[in-house]
C-alpha positions in Angstrom: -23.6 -196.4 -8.7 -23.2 -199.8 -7.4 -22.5 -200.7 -3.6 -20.7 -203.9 -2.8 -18.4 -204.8 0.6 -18.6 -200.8 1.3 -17.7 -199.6 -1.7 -19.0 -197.7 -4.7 -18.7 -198.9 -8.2 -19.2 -196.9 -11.1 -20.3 -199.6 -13.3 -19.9 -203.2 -13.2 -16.4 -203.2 -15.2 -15.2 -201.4 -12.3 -16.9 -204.0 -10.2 -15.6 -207.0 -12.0 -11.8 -205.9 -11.5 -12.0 -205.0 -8.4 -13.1 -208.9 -7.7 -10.3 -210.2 -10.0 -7.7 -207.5 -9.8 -4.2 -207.9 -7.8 -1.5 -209.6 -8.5 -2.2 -213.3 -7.7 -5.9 -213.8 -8.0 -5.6 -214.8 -11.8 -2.9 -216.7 -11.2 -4.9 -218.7 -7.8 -8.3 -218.6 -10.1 -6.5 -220.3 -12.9 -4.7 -222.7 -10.9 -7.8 -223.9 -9.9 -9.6 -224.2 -13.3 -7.0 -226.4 -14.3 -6.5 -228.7 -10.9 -9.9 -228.8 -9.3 -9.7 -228.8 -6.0 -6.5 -227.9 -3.8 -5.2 -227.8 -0.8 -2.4 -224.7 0.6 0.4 -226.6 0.3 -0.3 -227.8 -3.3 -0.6 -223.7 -4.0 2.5 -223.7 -2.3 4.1 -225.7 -4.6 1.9 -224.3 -8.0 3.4 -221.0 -7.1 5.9 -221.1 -5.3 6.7 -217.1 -5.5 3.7 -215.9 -3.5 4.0 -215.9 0.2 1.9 -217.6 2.7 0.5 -215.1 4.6 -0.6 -213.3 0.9 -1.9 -216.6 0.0 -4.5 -216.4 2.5 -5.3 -213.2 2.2 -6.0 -213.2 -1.8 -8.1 -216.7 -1.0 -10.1 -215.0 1.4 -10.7 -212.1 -0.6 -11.6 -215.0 -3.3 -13.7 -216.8 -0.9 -15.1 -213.1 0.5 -16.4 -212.4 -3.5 -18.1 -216.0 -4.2 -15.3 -216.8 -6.4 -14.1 -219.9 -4.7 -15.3 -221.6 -1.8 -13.4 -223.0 1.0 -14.4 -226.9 2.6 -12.9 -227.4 5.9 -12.7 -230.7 7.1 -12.8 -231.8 11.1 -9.9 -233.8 11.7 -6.2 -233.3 13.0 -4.5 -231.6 11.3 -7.1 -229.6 10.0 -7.3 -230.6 6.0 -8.9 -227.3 4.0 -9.6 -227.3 0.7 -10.5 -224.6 -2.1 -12.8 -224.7 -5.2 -14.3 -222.6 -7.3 -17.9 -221.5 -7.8 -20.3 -222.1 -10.1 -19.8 -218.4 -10.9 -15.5 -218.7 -10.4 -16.1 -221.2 -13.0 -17.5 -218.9 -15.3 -13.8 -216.9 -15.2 -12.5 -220.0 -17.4 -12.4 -217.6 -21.0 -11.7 -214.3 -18.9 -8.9 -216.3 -17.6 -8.0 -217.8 -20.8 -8.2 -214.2 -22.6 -6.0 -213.0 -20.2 -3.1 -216.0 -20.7 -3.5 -215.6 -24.1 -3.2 -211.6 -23.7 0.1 -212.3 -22.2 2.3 -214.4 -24.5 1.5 -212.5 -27.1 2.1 -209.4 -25.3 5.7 -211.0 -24.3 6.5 -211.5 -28.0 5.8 -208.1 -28.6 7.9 -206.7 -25.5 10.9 -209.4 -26.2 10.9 -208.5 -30.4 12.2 -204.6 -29.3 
C-alpha cells in the first residue's frame, strides 16, 4: 500500500493516475510541454473551455504533486508564471501516447 496526500494507493499505477487523472490536467501538462512557460491568461486563451476558478484548482493540484511549479514575481500586478518539473517533463511520451491514443480512437468512433 502506498500513502501519499492521505491517501492509499494500491500500486503506483493507481498512484500515477490519480496525479494525472481529471479532465484538464493532460490538456494543462501538454500545453506546457509545447509552450514553456505561461502565464493564466495565456491558458486562458490555449483553452478557452475550462473555467477560471478550475484552472487554478487543476494547477494547484499540479503544483500540489511536483508536476509543475509555480514562479511568482513581486511587482503590481502580480505576474505568476507556471512550468513544469524536471519530473512534469518526463510526462512528454505519456502525454504524447495519450494524443496519439485519441485520434486514432476518433477515427474509430467517427467510421461507425
Amino acid at each position: 500500500m502506498i500513502q501519499y496526500q492521505e491517501k492509499e494507493f494500491y500500486n503506483t499505477k493507481d498512484l500515477a493516475l490519480s496525479v494525472v487523472g481529471g479532465r484538464w490536467k493532460i490538456a494543462i501538462i501538454w500545453s506546457l510541454l509545447h509552450n514553456g512557460t505561461l502565464r493564466l491568461s495565456e491558458f486562458n486563451k490555449i483553452l478557452p473551455d475550462i473555467n477560471q476558478r478550475m484552472l487554478i484548482r487543476q494547477l494547484r493540484e499540479l503544483e500540489r504533486d511536483l508536476i509543475i511549479a509555480r514562479t511568482v514575481y513581486p511587482v503590481v500586478p502580480p505576474k505568476v508564471e507556471y512550468h513544469l518539473t524536471d519530473i512534469g517533463k518526463e510526462l512528454a511520451p505519456v502525454v504524447q501516447s495519450i494524443c496519439d491514443w485519441g485520434d486514432q480512437y476518433l477515427k474509430v468512433i467517427t467510421e461507425e
